[in-house]
Every structure is written in structure tokens, then in C-alpha cells.
C-alpha positions in Angstrom: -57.1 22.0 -21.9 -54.4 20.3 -23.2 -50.6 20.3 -21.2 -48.6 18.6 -23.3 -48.5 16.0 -26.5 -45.7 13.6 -26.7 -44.8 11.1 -29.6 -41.9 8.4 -29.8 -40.5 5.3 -31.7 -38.7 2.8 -30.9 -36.9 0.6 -33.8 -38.0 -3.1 -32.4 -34.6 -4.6 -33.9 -33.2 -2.3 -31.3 -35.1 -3.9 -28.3 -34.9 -7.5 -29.1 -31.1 -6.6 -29.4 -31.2 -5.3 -25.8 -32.9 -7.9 -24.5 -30.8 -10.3 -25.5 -27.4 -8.2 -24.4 -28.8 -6.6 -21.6 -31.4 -8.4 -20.0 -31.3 -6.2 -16.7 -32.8 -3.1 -19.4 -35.9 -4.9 -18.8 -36.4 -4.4 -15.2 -35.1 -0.8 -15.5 -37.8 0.3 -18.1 -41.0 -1.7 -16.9 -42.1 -1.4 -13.1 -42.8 -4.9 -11.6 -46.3 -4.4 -12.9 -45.5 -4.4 -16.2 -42.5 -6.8 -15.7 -45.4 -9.3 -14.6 -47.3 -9.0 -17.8 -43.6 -8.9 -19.7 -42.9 -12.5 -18.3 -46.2 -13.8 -19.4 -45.5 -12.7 -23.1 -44.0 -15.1 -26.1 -40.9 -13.5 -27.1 -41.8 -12.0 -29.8 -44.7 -10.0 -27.9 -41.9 -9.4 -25.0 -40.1 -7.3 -27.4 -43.6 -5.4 -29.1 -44.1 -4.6 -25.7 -41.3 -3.6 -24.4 -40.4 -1.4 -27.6 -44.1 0.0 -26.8 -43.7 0.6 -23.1 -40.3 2.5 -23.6 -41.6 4.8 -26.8 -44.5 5.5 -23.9 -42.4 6.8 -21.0 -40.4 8.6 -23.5 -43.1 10.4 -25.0 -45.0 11.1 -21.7 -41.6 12.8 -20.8 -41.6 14.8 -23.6 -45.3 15.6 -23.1 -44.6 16.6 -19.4 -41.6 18.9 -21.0 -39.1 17.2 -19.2 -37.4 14.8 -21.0 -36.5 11.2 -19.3 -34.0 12.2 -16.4 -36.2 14.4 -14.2 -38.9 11.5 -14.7 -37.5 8.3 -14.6 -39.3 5.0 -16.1 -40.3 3.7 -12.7 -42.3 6.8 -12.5 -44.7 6.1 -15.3 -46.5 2.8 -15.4 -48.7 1.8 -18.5 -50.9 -1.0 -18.3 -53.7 -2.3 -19.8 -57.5 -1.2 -19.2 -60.0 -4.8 -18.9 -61.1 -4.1 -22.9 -56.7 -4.4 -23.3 -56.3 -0.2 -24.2 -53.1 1.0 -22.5 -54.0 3.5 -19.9 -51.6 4.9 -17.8 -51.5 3.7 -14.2 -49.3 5.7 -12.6 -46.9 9.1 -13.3 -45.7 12.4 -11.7 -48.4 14.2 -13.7 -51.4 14.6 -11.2 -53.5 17.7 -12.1 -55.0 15.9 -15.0 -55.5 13.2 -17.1 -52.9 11.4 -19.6 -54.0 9.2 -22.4 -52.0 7.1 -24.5 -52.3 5.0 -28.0 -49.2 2.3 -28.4 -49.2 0.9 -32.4 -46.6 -1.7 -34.1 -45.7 -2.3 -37.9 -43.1 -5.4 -38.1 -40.2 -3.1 -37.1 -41.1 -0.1 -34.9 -43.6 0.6 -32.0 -44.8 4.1 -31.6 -46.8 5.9 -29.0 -48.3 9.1 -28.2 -49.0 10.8 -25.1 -51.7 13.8 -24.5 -51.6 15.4 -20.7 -55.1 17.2 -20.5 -55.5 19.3 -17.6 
């Protein structure tokens, strides 16, 4: 049965800006996880990922029906599976499963979240 559906997108213009202007952003969106696999990245894929990680934990916020706030970003981790899918790692919903798609175009990274119970 399904919880909850979330969907988000995140103008990549946006991130890149924020990366360059606030560089400490970074470390409060991704865990150290996903900081690791940030560092490893070319810029350009910094900022795909990071636009994709963010429109993740907002949309598994929305999914869970909170909103980010009473779920912060450290909360929900999204990392990659060994075929490179995002799964996500870790997150205050633990009755169930969540599953997660992440897609770019040149200027936006969306995601969606589904919380099955």
C-alpha cells in the first residue's frame, strides 16, 4: 500500500550558484556519505548531483507529509545501489519501503519519491 508520493525540482543554475556562494550548503544537504561521492565528482556532475540529492530529500518530505523541517536533510541519505540506481540508505520512514527515480535535462534535476508500506 502506498504512504505517500513525493515529486521535486531543482533549477541546476540555482545549485551551481550555491555552490559557488555558499559552499558550506553542501555539507548541510548531503550526509558525509554522499559528501564522499560529491568530492569524487567533476563539477559539472557535483552540481547534477547535488541538484538531484536536494529535489530527493524534498520530495521524500513531502511524501512522508511533513515537509523539510520536521525531517531534516541529514536524516535522508540517497545513495547509489552496485548497478548505480539511487536507493535510499537511510530516513525516518521505517514501516516500509521508499523508492526513488532522480532524472536531469541541461537545467533541472527532478525526483520522485513513493513510501510503500
Amino acid at each position: 500500500m502506498i504512504k505517500g508520493i513525493g515529486i521535486d525540482a531543482v533549477e541546476l543554475s540555482r545549485i551551481k550558484k550555491i555552490i559557488e556562494e555558499k559552499p558550506q550548503f553542501v555539507k548541510r544537504v548531503l550526509t558525509p556519505k554522499e559528501f564522499a561521492v560529491f568530492q569524487s565528482l567533476s563539477k559539472h556532475r557535483q552540481v547534477e548531483y547535488l541538484g538531484g540529492r536536494f529535489a530527493c530529500k524534498e520530495a521524500f518530505s513531502k511524501a512522508y507529509g511533513t515537509g523539510i523541517g520536521a525531517v531534516t536533510f541529514q536524516e535522508i541519505e540517497v545513495l547509489n545501489n552496485e548497478k548505480g540506481a539511487p536507493i535510499v540508505t537511510m530516513s525516518p520512514f521505517t514501516e516500509g519501503q521508499a523508492f526513488v527515480s532522480i532524472t536531469h535535462t541541461d537545467t533541472t534535476a527532478f525526483a520522485q519519491i513513493i513510501l510503500e508500506i
